[in-house]
PDB file of N, CA, C, O and CB in Angstrom:
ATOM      1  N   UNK A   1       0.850  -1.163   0.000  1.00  0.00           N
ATOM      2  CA  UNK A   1       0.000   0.000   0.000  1.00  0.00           C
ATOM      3  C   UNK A   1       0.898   1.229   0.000  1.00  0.00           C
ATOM      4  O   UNK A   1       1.929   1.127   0.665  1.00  0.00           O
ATOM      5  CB  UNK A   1      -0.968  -0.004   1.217  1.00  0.00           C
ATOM      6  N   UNK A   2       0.725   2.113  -0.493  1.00  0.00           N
ATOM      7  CA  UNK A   2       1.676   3.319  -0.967  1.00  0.00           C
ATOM      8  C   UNK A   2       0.712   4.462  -0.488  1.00  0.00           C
ATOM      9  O   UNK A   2      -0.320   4.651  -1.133  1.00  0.00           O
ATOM     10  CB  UNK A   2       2.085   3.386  -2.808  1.00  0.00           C
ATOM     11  N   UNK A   3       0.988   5.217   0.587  1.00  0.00           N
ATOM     12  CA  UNK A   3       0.501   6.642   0.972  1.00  0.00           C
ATOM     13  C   UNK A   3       1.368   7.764   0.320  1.00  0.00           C
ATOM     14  O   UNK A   3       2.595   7.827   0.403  1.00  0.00           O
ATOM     15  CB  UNK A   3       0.548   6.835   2.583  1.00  0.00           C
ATOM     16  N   UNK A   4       0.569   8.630  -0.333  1.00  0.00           N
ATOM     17  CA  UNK A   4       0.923  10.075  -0.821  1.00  0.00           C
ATOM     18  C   UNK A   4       0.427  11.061   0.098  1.00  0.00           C
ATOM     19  O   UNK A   4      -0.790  11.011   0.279  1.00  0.00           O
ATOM     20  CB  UNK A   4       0.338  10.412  -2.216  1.00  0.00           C
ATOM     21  N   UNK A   5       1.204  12.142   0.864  1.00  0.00           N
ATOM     22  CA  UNK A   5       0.854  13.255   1.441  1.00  0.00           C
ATOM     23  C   UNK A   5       0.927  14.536   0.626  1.00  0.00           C
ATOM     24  O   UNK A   5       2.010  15.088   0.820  1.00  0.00           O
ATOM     25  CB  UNK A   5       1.575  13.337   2.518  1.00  0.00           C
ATOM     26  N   UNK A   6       0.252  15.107  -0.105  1.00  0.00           N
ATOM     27  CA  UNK A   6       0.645  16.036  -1.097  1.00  0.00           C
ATOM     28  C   UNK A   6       0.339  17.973  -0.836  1.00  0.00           C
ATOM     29  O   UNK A   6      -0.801  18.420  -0.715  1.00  0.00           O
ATOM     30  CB  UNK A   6      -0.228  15.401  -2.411  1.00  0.00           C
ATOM     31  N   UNK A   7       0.992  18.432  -0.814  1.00  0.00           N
ATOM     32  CA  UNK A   7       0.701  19.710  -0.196  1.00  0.00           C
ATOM     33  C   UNK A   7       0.163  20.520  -1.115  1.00  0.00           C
ATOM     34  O   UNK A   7       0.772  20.547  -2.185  1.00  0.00           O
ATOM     35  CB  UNK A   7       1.802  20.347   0.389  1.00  0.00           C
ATOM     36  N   UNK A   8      -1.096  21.401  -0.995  1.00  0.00           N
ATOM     37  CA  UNK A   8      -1.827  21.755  -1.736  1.00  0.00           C
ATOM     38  C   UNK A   8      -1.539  23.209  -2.144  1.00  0.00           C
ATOM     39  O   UNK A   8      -2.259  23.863  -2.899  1.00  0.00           O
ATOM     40  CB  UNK A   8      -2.941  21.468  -1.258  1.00  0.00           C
ATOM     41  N   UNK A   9      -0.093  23.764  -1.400  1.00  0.00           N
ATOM     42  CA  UNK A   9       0.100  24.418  -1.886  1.00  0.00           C
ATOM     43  C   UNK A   9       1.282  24.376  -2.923  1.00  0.00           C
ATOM     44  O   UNK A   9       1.989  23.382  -2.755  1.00  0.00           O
ATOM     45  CB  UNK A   9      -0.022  25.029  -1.147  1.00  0.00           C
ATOM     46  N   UNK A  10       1.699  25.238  -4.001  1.00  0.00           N
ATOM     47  CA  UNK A  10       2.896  25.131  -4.982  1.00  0.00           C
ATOM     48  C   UNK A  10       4.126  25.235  -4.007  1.00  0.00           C
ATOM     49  O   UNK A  10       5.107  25.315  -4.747  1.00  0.00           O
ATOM     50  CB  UNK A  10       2.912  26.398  -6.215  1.00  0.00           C
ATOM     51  N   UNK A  11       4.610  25.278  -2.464  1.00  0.00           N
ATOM     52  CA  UNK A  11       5.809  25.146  -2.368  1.00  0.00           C
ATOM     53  C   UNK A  11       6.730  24.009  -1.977  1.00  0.00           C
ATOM     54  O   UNK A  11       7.943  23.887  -1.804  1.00  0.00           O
ATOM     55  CB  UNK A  11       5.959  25.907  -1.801  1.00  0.00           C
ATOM     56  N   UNK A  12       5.485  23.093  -1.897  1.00  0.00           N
ATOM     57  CA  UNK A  12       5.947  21.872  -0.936  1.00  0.00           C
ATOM     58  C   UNK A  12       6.162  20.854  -1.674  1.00  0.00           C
ATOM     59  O   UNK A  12       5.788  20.992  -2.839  1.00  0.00           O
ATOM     60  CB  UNK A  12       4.998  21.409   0.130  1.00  0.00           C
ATOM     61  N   UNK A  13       6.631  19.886  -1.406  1.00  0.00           N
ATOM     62  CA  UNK A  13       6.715  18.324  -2.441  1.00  0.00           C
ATOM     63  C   UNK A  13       6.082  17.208  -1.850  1.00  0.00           C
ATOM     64  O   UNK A  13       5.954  16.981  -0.647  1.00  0.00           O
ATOM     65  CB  UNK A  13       8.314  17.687  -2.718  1.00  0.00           C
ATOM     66  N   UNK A  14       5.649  16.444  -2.941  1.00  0.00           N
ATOM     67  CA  UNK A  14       4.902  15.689  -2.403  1.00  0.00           C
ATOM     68  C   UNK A  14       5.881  14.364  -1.355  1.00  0.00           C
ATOM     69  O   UNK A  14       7.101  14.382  -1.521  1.00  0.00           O
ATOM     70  CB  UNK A  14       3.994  15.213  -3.672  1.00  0.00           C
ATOM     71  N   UNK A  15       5.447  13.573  -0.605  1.00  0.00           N
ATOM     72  CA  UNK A  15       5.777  13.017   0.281  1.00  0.00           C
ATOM     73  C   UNK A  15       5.517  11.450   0.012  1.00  0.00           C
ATOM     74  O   UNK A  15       4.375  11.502  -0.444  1.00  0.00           O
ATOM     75  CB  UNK A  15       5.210  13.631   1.315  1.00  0.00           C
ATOM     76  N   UNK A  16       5.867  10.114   0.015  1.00  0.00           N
ATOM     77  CA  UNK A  16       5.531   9.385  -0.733  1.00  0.00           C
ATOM     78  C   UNK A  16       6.475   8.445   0.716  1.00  0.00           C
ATOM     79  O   UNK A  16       7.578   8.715   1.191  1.00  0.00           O
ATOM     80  CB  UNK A  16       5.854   9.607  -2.525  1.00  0.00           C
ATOM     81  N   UNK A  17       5.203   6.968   1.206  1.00  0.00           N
ATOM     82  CA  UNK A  17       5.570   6.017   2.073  1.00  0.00           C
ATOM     83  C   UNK A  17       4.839   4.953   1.686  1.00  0.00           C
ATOM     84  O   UNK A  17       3.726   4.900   1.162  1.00  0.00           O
ATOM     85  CB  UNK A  17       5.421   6.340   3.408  1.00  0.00           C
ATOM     86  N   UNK A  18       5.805   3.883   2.093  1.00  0.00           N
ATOM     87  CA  UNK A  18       5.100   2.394   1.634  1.00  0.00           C
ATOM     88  C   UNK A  18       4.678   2.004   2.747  1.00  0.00           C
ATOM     89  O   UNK A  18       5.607   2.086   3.550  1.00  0.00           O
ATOM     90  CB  UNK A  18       5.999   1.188   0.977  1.00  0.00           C
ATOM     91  N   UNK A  19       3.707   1.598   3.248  1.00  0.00           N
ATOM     92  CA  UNK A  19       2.711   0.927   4.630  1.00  0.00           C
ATOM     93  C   UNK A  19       1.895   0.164   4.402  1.00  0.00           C
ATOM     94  O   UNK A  19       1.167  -0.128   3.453  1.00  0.00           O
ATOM     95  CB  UNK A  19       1.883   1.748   5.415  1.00  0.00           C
ATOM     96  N   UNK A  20       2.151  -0.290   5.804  1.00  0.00           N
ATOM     97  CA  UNK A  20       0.973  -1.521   5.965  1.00  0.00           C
ATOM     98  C   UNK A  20      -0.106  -1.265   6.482  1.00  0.00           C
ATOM     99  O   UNK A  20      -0.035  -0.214   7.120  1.00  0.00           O
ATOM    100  CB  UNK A  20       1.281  -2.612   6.728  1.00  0.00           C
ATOM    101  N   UNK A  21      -1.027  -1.704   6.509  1.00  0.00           N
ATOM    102  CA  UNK A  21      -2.647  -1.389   6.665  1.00  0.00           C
ATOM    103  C   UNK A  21      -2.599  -0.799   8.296  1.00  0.00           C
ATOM    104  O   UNK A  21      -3.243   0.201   8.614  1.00  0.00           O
ATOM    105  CB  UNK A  21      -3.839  -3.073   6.436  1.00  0.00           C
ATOM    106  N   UNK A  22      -1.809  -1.506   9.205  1.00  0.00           N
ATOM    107  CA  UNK A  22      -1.907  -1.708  10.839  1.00  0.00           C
ATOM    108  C   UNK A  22      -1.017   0.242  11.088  1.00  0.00           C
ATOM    109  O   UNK A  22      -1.250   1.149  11.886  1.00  0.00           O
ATOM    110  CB  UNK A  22      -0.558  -3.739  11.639  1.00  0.00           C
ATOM    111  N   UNK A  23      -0.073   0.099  10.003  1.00  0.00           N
ATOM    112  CA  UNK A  23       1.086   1.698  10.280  1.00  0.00           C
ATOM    113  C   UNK A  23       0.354   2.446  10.506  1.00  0.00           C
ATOM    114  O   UNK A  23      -0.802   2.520  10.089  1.00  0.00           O
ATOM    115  CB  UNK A  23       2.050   2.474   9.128  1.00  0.00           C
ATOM    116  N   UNK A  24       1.066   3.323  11.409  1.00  0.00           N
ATOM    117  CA  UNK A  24       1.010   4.425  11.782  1.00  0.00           C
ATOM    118  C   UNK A  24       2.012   5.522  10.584  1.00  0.00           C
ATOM    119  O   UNK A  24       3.013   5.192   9.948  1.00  0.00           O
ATOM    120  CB  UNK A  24       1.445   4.279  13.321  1.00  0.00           C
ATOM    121  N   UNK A  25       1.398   6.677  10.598  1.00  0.00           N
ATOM    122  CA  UNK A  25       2.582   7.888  10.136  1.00  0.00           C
ATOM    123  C   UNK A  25       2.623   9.030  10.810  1.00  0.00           C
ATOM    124  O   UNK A  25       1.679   9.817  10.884  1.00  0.00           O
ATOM    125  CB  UNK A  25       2.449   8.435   8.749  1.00  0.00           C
ATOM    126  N   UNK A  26       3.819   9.185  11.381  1.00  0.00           N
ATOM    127  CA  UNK A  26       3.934  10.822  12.029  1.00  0.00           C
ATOM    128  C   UNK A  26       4.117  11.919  11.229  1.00  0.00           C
ATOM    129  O   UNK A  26       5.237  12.143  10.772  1.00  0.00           O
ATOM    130  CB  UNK A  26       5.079  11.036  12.929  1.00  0.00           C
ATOM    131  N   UNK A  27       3.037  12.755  10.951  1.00  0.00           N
ATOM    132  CA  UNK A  27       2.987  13.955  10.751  1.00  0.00           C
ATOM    133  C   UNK A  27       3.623  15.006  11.732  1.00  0.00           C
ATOM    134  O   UNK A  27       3.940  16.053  11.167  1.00  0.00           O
ATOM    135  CB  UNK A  27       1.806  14.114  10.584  1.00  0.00           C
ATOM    136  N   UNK A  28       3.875  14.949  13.063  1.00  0.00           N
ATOM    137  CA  UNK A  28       4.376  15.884  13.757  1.00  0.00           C
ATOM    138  C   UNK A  28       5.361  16.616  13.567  1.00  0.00           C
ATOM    139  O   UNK A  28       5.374  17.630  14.264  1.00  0.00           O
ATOM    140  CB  UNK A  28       4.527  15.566  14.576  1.00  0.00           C
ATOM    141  N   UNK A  29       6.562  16.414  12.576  1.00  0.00           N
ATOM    142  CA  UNK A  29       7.319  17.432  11.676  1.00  0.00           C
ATOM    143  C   UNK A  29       6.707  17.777  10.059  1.00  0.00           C
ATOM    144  O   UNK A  29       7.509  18.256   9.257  1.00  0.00           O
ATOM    145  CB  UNK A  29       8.858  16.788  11.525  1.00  0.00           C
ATOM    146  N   UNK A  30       5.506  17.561   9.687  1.00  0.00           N
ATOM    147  CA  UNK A  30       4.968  18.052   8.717  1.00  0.00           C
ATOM    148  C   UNK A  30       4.817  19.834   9.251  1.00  0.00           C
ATOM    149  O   UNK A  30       4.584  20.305  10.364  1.00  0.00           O
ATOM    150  CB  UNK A  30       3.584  17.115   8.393  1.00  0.00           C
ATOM    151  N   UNK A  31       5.114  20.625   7.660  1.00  0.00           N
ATOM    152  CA  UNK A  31       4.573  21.953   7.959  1.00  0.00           C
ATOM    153  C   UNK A  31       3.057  22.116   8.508  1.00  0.00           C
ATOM    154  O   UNK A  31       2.275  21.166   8.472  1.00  0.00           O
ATOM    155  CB  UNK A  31       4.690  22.710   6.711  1.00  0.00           C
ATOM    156  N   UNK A  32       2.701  23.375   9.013  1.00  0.00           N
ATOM    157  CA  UNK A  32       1.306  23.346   8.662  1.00  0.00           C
ATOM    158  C   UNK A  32       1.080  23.642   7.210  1.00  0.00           C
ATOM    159  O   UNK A  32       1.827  23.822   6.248  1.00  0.00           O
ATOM    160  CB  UNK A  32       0.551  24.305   9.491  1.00  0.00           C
ATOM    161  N   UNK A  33      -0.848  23.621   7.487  1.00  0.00           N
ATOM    162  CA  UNK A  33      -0.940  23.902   5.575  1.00  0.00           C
ATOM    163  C   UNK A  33      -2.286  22.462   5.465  1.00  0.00           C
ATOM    164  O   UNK A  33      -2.648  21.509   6.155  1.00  0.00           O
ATOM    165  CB  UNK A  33       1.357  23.346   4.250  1.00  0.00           C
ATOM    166  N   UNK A  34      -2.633  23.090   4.167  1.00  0.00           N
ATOM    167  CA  UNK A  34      -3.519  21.753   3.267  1.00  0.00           C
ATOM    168  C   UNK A  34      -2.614  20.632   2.691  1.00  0.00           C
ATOM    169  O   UNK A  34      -1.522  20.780   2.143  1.00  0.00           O
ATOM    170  CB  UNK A  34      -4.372  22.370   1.784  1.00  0.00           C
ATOM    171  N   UNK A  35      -3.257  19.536   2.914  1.00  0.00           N
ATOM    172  CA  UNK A  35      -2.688  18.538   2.369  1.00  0.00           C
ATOM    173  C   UNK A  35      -3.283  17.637   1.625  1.00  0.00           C
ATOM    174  O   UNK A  35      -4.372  17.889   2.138  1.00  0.00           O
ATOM    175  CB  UNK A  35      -2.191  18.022   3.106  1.00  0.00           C
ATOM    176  N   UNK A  36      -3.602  16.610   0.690  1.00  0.00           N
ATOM    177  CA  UNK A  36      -3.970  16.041   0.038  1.00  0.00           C
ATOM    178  C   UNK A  36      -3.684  14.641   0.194  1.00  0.00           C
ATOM    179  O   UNK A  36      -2.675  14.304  -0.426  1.00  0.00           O
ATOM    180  CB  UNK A  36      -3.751  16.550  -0.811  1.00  0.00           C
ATOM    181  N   UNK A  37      -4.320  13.622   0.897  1.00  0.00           N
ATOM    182  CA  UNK A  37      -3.949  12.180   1.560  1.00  0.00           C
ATOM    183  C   UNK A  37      -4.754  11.278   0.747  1.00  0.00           C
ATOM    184  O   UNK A  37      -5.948  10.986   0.684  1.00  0.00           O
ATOM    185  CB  UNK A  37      -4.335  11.984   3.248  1.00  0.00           C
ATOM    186  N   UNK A  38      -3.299  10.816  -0.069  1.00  0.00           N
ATOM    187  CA  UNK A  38      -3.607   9.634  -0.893  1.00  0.00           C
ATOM    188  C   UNK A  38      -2.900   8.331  -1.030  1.00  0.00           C
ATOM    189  O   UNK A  38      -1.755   7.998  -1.335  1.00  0.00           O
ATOM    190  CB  UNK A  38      -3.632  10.032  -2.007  1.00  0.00           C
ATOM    191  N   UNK A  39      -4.419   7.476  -0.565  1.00  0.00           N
ATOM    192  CA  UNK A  39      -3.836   5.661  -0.654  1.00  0.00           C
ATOM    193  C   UNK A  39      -4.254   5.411  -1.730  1.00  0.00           C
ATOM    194  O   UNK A  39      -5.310   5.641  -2.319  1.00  0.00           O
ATOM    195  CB  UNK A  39      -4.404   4.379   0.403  1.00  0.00           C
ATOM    196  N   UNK A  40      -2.900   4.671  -2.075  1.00  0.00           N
ATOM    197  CA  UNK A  40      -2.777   3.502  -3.412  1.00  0.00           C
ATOM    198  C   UNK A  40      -2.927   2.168  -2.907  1.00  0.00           C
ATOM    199  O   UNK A  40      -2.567   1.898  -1.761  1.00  0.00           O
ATOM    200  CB  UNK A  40      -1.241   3.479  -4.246  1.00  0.00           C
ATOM    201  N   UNK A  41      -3.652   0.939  -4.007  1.00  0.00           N
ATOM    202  CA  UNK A  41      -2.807  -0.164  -3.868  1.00  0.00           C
ATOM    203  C   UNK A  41      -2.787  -0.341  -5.341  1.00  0.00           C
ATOM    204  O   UNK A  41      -3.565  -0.017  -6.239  1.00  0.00           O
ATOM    205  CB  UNK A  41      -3.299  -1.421  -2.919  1.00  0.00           C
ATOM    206  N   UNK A  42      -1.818  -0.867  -5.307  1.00  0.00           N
ATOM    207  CA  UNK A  42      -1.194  -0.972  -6.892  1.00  0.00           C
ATOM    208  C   UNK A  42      -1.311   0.562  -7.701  1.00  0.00           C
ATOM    209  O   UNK A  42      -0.964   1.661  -7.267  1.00  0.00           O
ATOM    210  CB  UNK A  42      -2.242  -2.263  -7.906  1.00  0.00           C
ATOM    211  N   UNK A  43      -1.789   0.298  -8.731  1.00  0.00           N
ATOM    212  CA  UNK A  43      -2.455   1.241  -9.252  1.00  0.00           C
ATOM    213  C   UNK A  43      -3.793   2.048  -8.925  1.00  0.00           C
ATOM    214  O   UNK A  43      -4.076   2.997  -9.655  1.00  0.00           O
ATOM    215  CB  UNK A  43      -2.535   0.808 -10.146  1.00  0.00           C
ATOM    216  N   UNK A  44      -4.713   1.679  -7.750  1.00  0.00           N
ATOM    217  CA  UNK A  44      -6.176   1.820  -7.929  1.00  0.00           C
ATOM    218  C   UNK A  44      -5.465   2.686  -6.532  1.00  0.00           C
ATOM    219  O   UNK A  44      -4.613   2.454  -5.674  1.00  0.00           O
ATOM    220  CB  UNK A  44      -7.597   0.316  -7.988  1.00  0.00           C
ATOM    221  N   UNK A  45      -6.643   4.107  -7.016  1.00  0.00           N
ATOM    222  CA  UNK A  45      -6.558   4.813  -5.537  1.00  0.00           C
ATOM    223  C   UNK A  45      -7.744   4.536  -4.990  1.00  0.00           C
ATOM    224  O   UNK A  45      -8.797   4.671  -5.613  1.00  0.00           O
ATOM    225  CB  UNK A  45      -6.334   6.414  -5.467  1.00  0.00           C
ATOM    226  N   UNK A  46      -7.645   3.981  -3.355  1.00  0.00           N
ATOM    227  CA  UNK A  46      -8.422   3.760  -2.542  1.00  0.00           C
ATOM    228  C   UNK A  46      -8.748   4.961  -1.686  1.00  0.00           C
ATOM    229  O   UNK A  46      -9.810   4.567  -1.206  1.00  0.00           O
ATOM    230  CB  UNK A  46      -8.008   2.753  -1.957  1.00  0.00           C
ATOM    231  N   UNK A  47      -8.667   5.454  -1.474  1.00  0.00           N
ATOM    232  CA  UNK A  47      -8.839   6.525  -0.387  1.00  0.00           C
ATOM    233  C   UNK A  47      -8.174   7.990  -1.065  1.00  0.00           C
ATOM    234  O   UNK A  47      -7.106   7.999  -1.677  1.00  0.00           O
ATOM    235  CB  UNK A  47      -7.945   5.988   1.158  1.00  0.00           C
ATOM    236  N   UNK A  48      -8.986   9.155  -0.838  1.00  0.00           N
ATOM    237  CA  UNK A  48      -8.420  10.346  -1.125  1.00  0.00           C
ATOM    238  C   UNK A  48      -9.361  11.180  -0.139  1.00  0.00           C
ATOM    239  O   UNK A  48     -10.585  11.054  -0.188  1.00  0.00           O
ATOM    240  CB  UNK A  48      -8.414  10.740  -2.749  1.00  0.00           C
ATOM    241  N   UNK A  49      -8.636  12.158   0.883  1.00  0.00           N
ATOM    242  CA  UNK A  49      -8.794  13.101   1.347  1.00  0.00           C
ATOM    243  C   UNK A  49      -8.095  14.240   1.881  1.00  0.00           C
ATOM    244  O   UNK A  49      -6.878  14.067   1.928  1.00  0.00           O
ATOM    245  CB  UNK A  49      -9.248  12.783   1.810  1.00  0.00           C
ATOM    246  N   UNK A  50      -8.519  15.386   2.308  1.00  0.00           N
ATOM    247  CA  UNK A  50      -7.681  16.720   2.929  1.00  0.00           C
ATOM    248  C   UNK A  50      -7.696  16.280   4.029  1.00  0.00           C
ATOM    249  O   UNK A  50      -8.534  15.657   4.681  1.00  0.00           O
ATOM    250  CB  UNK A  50      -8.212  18.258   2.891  1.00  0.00           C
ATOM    251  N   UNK A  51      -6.477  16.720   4.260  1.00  0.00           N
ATOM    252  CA  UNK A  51      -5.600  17.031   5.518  1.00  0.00           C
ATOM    253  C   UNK A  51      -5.910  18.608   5.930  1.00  0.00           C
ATOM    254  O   UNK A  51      -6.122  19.388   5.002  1.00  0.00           O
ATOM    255  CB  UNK A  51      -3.853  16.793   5.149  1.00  0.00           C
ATOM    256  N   UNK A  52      -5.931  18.944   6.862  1.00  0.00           N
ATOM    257  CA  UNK A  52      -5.196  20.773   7.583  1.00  0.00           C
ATOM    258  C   UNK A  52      -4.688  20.236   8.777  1.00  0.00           C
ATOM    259  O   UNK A  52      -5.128  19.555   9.704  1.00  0.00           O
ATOM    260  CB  UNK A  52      -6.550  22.401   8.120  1.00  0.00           C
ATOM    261  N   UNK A  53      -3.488  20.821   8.421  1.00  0.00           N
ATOM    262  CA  UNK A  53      -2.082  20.758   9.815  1.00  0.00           C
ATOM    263  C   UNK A  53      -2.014  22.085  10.134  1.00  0.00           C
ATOM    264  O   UNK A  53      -1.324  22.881   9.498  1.00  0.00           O
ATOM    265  CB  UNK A  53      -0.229  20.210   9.345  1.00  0.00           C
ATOM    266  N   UNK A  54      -2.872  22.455  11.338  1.00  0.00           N
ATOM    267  CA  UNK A  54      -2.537  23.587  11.808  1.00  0.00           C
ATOM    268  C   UNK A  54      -2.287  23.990  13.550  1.00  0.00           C
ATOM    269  O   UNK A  54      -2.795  24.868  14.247  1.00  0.00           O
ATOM    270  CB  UNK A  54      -3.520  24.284  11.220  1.00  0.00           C
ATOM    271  N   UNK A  55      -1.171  22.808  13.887  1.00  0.00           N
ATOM    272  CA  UNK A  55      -0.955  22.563  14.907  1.00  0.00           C
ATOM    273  C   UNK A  55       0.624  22.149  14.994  1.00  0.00           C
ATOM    274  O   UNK A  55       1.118  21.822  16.073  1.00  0.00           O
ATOM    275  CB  UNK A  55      -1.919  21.720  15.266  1.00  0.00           C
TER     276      UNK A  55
END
């Protein structure tokens, strides 16, 4: 399973981790800001939603 964290604004890059269903991911050194949270498996995206890190 392949998670994309993608920042919705033009300065950031996208962020890209391979996990298992059970993982955890720490965001706690992510900027704040919009983000764009996307699971893959294989090719097929399963899941897409916003993030706001404003903490």
């Amino acid at each position: 399973m392949d998670l994309e964290i993608i920042p919705l604004s033009m300065s950031g890059k996208i962020l890209g981790f391979k996990i298992t269903a059970d993982e955890k991911v720490d965001i706690q050194d992510l900027p704040n800001g919009d983000y764009l949270v996307r699971v893959k498996i294989g090719e097929d995206v399963v899941l897409e939603s916003r993030l706001i890190k404003n903490e």
